[in-house]
C-alpha positions in Angstrom: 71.5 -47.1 -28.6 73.1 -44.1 -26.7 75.1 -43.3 -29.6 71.9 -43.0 -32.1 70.3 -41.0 -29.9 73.1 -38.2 -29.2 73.1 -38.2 -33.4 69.3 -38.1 -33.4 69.9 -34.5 -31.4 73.1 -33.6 -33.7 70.9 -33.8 -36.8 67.7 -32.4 -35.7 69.2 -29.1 -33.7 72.6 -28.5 -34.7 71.6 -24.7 -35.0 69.8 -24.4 -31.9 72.3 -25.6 -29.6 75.2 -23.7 -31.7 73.0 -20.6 -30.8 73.0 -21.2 -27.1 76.8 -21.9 -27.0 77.2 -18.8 -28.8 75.0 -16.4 -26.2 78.0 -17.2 -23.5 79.7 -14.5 -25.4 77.3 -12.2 -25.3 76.2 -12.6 -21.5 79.6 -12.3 -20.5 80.3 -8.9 -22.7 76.8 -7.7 -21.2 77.8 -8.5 -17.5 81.5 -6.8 -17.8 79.6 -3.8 -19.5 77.2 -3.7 -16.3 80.1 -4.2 -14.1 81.8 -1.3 -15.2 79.1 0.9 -15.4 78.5 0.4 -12.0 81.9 0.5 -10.5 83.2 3.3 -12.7 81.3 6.3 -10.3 83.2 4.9 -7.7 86.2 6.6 -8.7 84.5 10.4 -9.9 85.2 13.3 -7.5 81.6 14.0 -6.0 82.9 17.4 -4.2 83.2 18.9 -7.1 79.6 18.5 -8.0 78.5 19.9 -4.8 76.9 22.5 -6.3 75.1 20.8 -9.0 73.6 18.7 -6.3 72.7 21.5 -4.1 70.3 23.0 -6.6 69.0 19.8 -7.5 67.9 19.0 -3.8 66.8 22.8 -3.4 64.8 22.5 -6.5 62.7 19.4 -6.0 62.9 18.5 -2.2 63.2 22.0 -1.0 66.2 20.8 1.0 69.3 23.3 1.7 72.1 21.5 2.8 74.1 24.1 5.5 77.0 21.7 5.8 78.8 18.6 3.9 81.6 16.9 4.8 82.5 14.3 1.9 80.0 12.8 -0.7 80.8 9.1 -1.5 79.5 6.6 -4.0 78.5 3.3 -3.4 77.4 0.7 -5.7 75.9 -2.0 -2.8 72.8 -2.4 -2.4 71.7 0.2 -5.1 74.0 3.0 -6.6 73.6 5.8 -4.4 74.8 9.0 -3.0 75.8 9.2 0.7 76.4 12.8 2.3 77.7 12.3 6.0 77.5 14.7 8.8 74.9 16.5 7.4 73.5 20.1 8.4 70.6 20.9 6.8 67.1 22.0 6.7 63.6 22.2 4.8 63.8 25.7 3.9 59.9 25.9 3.6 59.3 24.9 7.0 62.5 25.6 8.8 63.2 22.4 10.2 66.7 21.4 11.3 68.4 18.3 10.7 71.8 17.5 12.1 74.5 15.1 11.9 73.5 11.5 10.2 73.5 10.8 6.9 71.5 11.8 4.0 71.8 8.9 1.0 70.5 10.4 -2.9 69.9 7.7 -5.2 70.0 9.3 -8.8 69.2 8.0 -12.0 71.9 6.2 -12.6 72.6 7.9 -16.4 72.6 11.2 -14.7 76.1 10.0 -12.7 77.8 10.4 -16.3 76.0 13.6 -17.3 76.0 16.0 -13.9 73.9 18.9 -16.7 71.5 16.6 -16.5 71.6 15.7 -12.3 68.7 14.1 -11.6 67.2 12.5 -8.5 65.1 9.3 -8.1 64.4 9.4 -4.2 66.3 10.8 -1.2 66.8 8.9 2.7 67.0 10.9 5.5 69.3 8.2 7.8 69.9 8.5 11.6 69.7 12.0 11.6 69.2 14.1 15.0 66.3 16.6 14.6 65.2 19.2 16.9 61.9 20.5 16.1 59.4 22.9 17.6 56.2 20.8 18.7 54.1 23.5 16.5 56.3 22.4 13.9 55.6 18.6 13.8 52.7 18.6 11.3 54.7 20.6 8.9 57.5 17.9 9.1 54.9 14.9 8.8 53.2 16.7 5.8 56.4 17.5 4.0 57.2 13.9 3.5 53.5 12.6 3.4 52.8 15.2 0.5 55.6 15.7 -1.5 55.5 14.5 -4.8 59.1 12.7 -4.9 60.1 10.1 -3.0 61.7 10.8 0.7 61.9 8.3 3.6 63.1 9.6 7.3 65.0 6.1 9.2 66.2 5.3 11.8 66.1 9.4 13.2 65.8 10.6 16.8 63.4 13.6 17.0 63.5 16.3 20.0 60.1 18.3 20.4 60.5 21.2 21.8 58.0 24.2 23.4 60.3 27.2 23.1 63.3 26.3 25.6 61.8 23.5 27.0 61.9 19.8 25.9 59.0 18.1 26.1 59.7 14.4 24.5 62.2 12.4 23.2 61.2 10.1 20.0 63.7 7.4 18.6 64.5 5.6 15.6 61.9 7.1 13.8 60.7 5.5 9.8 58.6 7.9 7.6 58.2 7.1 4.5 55.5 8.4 1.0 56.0 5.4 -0.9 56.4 1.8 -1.3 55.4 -1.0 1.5 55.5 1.3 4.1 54.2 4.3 2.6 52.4 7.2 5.4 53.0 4.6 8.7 55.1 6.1 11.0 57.1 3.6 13.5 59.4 4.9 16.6 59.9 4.9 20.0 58.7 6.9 22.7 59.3 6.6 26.6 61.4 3.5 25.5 57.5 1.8 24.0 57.4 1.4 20.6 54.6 3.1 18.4 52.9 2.9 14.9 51.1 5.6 13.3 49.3 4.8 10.1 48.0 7.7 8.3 44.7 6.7 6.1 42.3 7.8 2.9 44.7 10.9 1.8 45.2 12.0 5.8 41.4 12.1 6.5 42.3 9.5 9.3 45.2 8.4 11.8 45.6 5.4 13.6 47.9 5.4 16.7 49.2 2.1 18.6 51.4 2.1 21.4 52.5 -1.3 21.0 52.3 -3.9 23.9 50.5 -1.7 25.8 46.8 -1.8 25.0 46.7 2.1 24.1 45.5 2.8 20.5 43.3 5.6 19.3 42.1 6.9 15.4 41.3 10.4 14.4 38.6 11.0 11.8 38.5 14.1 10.3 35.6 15.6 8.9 35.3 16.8 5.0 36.6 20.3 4.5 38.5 20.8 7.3 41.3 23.5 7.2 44.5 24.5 9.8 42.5 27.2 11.3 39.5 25.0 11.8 39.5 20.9 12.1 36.4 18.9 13.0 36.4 15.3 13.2 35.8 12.3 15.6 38.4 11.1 18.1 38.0 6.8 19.1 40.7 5.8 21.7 41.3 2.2 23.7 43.2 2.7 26.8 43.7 -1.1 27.9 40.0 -2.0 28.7 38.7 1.4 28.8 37.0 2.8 26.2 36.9 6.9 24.8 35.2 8.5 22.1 34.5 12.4 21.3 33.4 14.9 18.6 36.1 17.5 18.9 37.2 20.9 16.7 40.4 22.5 17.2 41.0 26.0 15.4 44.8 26.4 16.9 43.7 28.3 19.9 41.4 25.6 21.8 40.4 21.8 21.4 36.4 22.0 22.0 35.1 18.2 23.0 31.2 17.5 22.7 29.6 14.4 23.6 33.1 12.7 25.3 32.7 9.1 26.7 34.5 7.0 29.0 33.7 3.4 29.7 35.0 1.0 31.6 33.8 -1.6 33.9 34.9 0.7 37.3 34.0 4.2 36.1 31.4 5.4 33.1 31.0 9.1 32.4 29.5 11.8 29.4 31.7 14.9 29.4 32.1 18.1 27.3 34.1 21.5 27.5 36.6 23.2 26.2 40.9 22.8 26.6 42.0 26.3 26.1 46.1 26.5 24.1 46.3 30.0 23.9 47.1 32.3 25.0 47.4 30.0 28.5 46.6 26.4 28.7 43.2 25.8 30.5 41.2 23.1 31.0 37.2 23.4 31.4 35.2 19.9 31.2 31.8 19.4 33.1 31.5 15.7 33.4 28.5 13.8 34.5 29.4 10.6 36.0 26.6 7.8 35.2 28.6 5.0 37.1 31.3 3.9 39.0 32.6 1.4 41.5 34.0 2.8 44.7 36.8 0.2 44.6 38.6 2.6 42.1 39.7 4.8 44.8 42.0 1.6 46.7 43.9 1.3 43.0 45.1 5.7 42.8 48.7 5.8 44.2 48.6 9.5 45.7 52.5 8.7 46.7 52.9 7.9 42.7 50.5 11.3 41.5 52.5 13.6 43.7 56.4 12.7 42.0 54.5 14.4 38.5 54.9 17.9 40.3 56.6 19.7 37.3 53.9 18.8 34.8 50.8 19.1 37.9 52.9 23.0 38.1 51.6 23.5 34.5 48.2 22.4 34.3 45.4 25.3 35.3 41.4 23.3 35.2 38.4 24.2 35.9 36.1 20.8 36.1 32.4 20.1 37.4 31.4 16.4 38.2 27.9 15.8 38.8 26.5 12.3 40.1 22.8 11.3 39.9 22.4 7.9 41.1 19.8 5.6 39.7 16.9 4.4 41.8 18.0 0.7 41.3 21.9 2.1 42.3 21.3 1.1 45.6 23.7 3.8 46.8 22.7 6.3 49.1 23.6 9.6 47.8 20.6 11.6 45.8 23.0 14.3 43.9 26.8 14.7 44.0 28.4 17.6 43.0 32.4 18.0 42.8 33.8 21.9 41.8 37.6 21.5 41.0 40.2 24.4 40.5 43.3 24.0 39.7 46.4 26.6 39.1 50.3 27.0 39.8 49.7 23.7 42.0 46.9 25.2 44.0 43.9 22.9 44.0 40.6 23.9 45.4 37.6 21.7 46.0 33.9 22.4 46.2 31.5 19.1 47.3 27.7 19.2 47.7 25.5 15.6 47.8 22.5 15.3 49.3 20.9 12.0 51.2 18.1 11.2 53.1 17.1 14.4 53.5 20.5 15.4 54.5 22.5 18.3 52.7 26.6 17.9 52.9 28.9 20.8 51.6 32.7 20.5 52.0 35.4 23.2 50.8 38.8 22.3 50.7 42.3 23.7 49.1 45.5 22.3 48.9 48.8 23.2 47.6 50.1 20.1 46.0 53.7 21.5 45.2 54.5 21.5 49.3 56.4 18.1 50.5 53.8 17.6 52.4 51.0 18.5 51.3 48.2 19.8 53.8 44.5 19.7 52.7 42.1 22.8 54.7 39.1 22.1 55.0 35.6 23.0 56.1 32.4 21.1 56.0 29.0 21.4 57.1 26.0 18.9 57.3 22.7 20.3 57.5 19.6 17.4 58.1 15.8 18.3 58.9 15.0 14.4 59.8 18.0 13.2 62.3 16.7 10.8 63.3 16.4 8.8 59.8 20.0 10.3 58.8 21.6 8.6 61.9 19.4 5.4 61.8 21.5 5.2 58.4 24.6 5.2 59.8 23.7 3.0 62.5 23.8 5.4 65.6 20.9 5.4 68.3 19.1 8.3 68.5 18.4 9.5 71.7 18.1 13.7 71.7 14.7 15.0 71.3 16.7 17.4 68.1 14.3 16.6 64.9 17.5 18.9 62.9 21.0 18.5 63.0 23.7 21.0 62.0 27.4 20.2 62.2 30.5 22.0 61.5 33.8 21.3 60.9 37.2 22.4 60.1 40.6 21.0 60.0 43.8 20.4 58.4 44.2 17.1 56.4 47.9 15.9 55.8 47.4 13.5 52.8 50.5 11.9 53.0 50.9 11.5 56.4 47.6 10.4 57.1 47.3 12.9 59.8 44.4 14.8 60.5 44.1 17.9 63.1 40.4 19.7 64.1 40.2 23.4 64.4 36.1 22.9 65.8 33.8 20.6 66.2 30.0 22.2 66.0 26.7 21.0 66.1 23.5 23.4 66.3 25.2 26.3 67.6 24.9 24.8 70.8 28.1 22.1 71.5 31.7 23.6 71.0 33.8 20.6 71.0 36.7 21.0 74.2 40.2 20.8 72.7 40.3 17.2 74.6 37.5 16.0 72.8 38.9 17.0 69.6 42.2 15.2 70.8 39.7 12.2 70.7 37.9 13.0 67.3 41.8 13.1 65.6 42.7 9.9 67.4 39.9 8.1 66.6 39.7 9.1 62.7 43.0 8.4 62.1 43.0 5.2 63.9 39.1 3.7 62.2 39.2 5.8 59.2 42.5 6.5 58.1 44.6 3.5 59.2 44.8 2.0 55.6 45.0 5.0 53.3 43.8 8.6 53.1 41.7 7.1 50.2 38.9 5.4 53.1 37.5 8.7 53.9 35.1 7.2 51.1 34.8 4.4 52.7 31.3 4.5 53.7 31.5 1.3 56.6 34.6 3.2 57.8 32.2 6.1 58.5 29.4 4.6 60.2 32.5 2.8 62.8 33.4 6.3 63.4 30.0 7.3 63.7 29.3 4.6 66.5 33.1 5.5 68.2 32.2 9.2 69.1 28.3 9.4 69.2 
């Protein structure tokens, strides 16, 4: 039965199968001409086409290569071009590249006519490149823009503001086409990040992975490098931020800024000045917040960022009008900040029952230890409903009350020292009762943390102690 079938197959495709054994010829004689195509290039003398390939990059990736060691061929993965310790740089922008590797694959006929050199897509690989921060939008829109094919991988950038460096970013992937085509993955303070860059650049996405810090820029329609409006939507773990900004090169303006989270919820707007000094002016008002915020700021922490708190000049309003339904007792609160070379000053009026409270205060937070002078006065026309508050009989016939006070506050210390102790131009405190007024403050108020001087319960102890 076997045998009548094989016959049955002899008869019926003798051709066919004759065919198929015949095509082992031919596959073979195609594979060996692949082969050779292939490995041939590995034995040319790429030096001597430096030139050729010089142009070529100049010509369509406006790439001038400064230095070249050796040029090698490799076959694996793809046929490609590998220049090593390169020195080079985008001669439109004047970026730097140094050292690393920059790999060219050509089409592969142009590898047996050089006349005709031409290049498919070139890889920027481990390179180290130092680059001015004004600069980084050039490189980003070089490679985003370009019409041929470049990908940046596995580079280390250094951004620089004149002499100084201001941030280190590591193994950095760029690339304008294929699967990953305008997202932008590194590191940064050892934290990875993705950038994605969306509808032809009109928005970016930025994610600092495993850290709950993301944010998107929107920009709006006709926008320009002298003049760029948009919308700016960040997360910052489980705080939320959103602003209508435009930047023209010389200042960022923000209108209609929000924060919210469930401890603090304010409206800013104001301007952040680049040029020619960096300034900061915001007016903020505050519609909410929870004083508990105050126990989670490390002042030990905020004072090691000296060298960056040396470069930042402010000038910020907060303002604090308390709902009826609050339940807190201040009416109006307003905080005047000024910040420069490390110098802070501090301007705080709120009002309460009736009661007006002005402090002033500077500090210069670049000392070791810094000392906080200060001078405060209280001004109340009913005293006897301002002290009721902080639960202290009332026993003078007084309807007003005026009190002064200045001192020195050492914040990290937690040390405090009176110069005077006034009230209605009448009592002078003796230097023994303001002995007793340090003592006590330090020992109700400021046993914990310099922070409890907002403490409101703290205050109305201290009240009670010296009243």
């Amino acid at each position: 039965m076997i045998n009548k079938f094989f016959k049955l197959i002899n008869n019926k495709f003798p051709r066919i199968i004759k065919f198929i054994f015949s095509l082992r010829y031919l596959v073979l004689l195609f594979s060996i001409s692949i082969a050779l195509f292939l490995l041939i290039p590995n034995f040319f003398d790429y030096n001597k086409k430096e030139n050729i390939i010089k142009l070529e990059l100049q010509k369509d990736y406006s790439l001038k290569l400064n230095r070249i060691k050796d040029i090698e061929f490799k076959t694996l993965p793809t046929p490609r071009l590998i220049i090593k310790n390169l020195e080079a740089s985008i001669s439109s922008e004047k970026i730097d590249l140094i050292d690393g590797e920059l790999i060219i694959l050509p089409k592969l006929v142009s590898i047996y006519n050089f006349n005709n050199f031409k290049i498919k897509k070139v890889i920027f690989n481990k390179n180290q490149i130092i680059l001015d921060v004004k600069k980084t939008k050039e490189l980003s829109k070089y490679i985003a823009q370009s019409k041929n094919k470049i990908h940046l991988r596995n580079s280390n950038i250094q951004l620089k503001n004149l002499k100084d460096n201001l941030i280190y970013l590591e193994k950095i992937n760029f690339s304008n086409y294929g699967y990953g085509k305008n997202i932008l993955t590194g590191k940064a303070f050892n934290q990875k990040f993705k950038i994605r860059y969306q509808k032809n650049n009109k928005e970016i996405q930025f994610k600092l992975l495993n850290t709950g810090l993301m944010f998107s820029l929107k920009f709006s329609e006709g926008r320009n490098l002298n003049n760029v409006k948009g919308v700016f939507k960040g997360k910052i773990l489980n705080s939320n931020l959103k602003s209508y900004f435009i930047y023209n090169g010389n200042f960022l303006e923000l209108d209609k800024f929000t924060f919210r989270n469930k401890n603090l919820s304010l409206d800013s707007q104001g301007k952040i000045i680049l040029k020619p000094y960096s300034t900061i002016n915001l007016t903020s008002e505050i519609k909410d917040f929870n004083k508990e915020i105050f126990q989670n700021i490390n002042l030990d922490h905020l004072f090691k960022f000296k060298k960056v708190i040396q470069r930042i000049n402010s000038k910020n309003d907060f303002i604090y009008k308390p709902t009826k339904f609050s339940g807190s007792l201040i009416e109006n609160l307003i905080v005047s900040t000024s910040l420069a070379y490390g110098k802070l000053n501090i301007s705080k009026n709120f009002t309460f029952e009736k009661t007006d409270f002005k402090c002033d205060g500077n500090i210069d937070i670049l000392q070791d230890y810094p000392v906080l002078n200060f001078y405060c006065l209280l001004s109340t026309k009913d005293k006897k409903k301002f002290l009721k508050k902080l639960n202290v009989n009332f026993e003078n016939k007084d309807k007003t009350l005026d009190l002064e006070v200045k001192g020195r506050l050492n914040i990290l210390n937690k040390k405090i020292n009176f110069e005077f102790v006034k009230i209605n131009n009448i009592y002078n405190a003796s230097k023994e009762e303001l002995v007793y007024y340090k003592r006590s403050f330090e020992s109700i108020i400021l046993n914990k943390g310099i922070l409890d001087i907002f403490d409101l319960a703290k205050i109305k102890n201290f009240a009670k102690e010296i009243s």
